[in-house]
C-alpha positions in Angstrom: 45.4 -2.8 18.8 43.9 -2.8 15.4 44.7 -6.6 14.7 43.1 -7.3 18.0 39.9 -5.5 17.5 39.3 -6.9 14.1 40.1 -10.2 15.3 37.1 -10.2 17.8 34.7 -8.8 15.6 35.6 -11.6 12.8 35.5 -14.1 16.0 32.1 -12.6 17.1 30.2 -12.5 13.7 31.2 -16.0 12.4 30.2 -17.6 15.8 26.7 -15.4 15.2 26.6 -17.0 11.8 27.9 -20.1 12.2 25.7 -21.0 15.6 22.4 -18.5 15.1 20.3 -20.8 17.8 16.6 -21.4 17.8 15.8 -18.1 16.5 16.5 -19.0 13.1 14.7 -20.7 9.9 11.6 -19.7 8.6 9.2 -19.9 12.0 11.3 -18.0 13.8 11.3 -15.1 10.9 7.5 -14.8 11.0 7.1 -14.9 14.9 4.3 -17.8 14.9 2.0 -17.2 17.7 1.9 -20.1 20.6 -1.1 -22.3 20.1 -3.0 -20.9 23.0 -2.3 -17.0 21.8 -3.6 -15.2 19.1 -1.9 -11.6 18.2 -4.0 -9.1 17.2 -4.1 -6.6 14.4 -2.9 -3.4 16.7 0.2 -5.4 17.7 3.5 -3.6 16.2 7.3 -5.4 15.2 9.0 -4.5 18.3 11.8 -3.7 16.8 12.8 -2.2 13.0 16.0 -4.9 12.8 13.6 -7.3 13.5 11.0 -7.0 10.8 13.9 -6.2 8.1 15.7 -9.2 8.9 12.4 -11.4 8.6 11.3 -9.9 5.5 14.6 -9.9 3.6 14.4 -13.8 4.9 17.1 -14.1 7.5 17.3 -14.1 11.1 18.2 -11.4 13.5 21.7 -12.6 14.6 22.6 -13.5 10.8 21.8 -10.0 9.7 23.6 -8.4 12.9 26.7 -10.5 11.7 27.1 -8.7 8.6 26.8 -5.7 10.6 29.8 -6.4 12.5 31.7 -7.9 9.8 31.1 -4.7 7.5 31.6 -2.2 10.2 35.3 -3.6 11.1 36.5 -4.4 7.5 35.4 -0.8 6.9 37.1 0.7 9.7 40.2 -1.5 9.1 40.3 -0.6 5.3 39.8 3.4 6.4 42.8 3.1 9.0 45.5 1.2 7.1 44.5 3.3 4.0 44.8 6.3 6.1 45.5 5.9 9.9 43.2 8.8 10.5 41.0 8.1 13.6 37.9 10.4 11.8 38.0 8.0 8.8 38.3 5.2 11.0 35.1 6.0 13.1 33.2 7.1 9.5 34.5 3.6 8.1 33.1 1.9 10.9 29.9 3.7 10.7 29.3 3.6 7.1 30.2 0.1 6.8 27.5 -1.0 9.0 24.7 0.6 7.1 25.9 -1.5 4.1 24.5 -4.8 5.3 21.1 -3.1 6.1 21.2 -1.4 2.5 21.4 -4.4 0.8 18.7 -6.5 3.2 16.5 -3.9 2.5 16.7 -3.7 -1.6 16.8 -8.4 -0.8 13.2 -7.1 1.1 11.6 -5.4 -1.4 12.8 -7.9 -4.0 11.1 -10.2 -1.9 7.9 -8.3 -1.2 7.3 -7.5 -5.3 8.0 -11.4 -6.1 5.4 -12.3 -3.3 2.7 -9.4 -4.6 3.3 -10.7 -7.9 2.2 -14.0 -7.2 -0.9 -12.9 -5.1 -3.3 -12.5 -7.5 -3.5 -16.3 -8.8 -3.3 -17.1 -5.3 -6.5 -15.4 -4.1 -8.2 -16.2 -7.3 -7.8 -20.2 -6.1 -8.5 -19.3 -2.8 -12.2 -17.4 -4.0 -13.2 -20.5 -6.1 -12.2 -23.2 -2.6 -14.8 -20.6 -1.2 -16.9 -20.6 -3.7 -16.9 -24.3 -3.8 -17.5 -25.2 0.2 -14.3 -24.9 1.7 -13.6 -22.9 5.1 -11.1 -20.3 5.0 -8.7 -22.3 6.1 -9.1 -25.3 3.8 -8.8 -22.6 1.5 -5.4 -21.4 2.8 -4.3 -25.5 2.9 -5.2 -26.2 -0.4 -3.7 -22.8 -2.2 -0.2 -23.7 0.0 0.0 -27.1 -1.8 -0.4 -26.0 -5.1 1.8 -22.5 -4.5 5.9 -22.1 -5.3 8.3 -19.5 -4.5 7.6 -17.3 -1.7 4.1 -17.4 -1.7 4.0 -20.7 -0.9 6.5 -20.2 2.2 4.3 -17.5 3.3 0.6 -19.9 2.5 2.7 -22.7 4.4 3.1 -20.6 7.6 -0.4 -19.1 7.4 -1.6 -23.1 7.1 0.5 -24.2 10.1 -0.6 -21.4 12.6 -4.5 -22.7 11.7 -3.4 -25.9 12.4 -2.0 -24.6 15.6 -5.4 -23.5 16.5 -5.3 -19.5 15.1 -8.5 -18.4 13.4 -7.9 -18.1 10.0 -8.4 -14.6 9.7 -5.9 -14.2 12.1 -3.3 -16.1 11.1 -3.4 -14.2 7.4 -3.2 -10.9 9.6 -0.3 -12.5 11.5 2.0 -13.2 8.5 0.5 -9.9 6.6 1.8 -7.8 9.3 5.3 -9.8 9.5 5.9 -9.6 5.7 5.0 -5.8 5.6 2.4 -6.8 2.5 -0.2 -4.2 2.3 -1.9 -6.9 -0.3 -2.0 -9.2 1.5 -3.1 -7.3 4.7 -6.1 -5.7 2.8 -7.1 -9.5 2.3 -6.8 -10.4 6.0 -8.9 -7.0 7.2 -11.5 -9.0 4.8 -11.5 -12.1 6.4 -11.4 -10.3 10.0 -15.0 -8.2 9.1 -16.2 -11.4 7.8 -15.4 -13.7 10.7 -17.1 -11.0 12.4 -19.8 -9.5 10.7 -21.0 -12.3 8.0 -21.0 -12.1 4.4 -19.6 -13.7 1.2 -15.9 -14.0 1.5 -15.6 -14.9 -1.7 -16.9 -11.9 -3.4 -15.4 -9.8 -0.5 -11.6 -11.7 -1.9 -12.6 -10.5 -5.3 -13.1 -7.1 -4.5 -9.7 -6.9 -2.5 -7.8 -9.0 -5.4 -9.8 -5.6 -8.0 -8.2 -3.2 -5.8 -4.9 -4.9 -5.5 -4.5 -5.3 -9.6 -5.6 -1.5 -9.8 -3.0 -0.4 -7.2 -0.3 -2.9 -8.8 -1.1 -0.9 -12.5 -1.1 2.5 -10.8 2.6 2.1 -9.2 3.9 0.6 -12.1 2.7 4.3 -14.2 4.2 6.0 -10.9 7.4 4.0 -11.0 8.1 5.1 -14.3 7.4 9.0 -14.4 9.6 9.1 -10.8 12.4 7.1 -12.0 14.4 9.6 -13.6 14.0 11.7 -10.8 15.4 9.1 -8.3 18.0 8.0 -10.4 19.3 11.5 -10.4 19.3 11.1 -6.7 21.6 7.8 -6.7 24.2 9.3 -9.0 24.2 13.3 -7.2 24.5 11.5 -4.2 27.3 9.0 -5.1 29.6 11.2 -7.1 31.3 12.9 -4.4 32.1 9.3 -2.7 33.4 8.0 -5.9 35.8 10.6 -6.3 36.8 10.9 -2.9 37.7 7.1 -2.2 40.2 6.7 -5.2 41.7 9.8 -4.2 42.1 8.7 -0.2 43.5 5.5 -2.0 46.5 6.7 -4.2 47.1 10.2 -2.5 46.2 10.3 1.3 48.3 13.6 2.0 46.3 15.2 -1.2 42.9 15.1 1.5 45.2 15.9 4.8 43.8 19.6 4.7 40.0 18.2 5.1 40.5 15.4 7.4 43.6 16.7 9.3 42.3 19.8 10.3 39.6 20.2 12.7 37.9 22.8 10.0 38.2 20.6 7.6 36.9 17.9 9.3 33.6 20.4 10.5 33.2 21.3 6.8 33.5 17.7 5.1 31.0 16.9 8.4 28.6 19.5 6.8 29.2 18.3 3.3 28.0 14.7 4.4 25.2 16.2 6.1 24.1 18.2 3.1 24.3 14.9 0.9 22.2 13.2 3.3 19.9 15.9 3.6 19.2 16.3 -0.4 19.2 12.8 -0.8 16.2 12.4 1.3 14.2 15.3 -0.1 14.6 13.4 -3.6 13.3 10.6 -2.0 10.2 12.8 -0.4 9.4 14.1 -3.7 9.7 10.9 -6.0 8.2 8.4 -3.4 4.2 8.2 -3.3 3.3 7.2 0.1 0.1 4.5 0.0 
């Protein structure tokens, strides 16, 4: 039964993989908008898979393959090591929240490396203003001379202009898919100029001011919380670190808590209480912007 189960799980993720369809590649990632439609700024990721899997910078069905792949090597590990039906259902639980984990940290790598480069961008993109340009020649010109993310990110923004988006628009579009709060305070510029007049330029100065100023203030946050978090991490792993070797060499040593139905209400408590500290660490070491 076992053998079966993990076989079509392993069957179903590699064909997810292996064949993700026209969803995929860097388009589908950032949604682009049809020529003839335009999203606005109200308009929400319909769903939270969704926008993690575009900004960690894989599809949908690639990320949901890990998923599956992690959730039945974790319940197969949990039931040969044991052949306890709790562990089994925790090890297929747990092991699908791995894949997520690590998309999200791949996300925020992502996110800091674009941010990072934003400033040189937007300085370019003030002098093409300066200079003449539209907004969108702008957004052209900066995407040729860009690398790294930024310039995947420019490249998108260019070819939903091209497409027919107004430019302000199209930044707003691509802010909103990368979850860049930089980069969206740059595209609510651009939207109350395209609407109400003004100097861009200056207005892309003021936004790139507040962006290094935010940049130096969560860099001085980052490191009076960090001690705090990382105390977090290791309160919060400790118990699973001990508990796995032991499950490993010494099942019958762990019978009493997983065997029993008490035991299994108590360690169902302990998880619960884990979980629960963990995120008030977060509350309090996390500033929300």
């Amino acid at each position: 039964m076992l053998s079966i189960f993990v076989s079509l799980s392993v069957i179903f993720a590699l064909s997810v993989f292996l064949f993700p369809g026209p969803e995929s590649g860097l388009s589908a990632r950032l949604r682009p908008i049809k020529q003839e439609t335009v999203k606005t700024t109200q308009q929400k990721q319909t769903s939270s898979l969704d926008a993690l899997a575009a900004q960690a910078g894989m599809s949908v069905r690639q990320l949901v393959s890990y998923m599956v792949l992690f959730s039945t090597g974790g319940a197969a590990l949990a039931w040969v090591a044991t052949g306890n039906i709790f562990l089994f259902t925790l090890g297929f639980l747990l092991g699908g929240l791995v894949p997520r984990y690590f998309a999200g940290r791949h996300a925020a790598r992502r996110l800091a490396m674009l941010e990072s480069q934003l400033d040189g961008v937007l300085n370019g993109i003030s002098s093409a203003l300066r200079a003449g340009a539209s907004l969108g020649q702008a957004v052209s010109g900066a995407a040729s001379e860009a690398t790294g993310i930024i310039q995947e990110v420019l490249l998108e923004a260019d070819r939903l202009i091209r497409l027919g988006a107004p430019a302000a628009e199209a930044l707003t579009q691509i802010a909103a898919q990368t979850g860049s709060q930089d980069l969206a305070s740059v595209a609510v510029a651009a939207q109350v100029q395209s609407r109400a007049g003004g100097n861009l330029a200056e207005a892309i100065d003021s936004a790139t001011f507040t962006i290094r100023e935010r940049r130096t203030f969560r860099a001085r946050l980052n490191a009076l919380t960090a001690q705090g978090k990382m105390s977090g991490k290791i309160a919060t792993a400790l118990p699973v670190m001990f508990l796995v070797p032991v499950l490993l060499i010494n099942p019958q040593y762990m019978e009493p808590m997983i065997g029993n139905p008490v035991g299994r209400i108590l360690a169902t408590i302990c998880v619960g209480m884990m979980g629960f500290g963990w995120v008030i660490v977060r509350r309090i070491t996390t500033f929300e912007e």
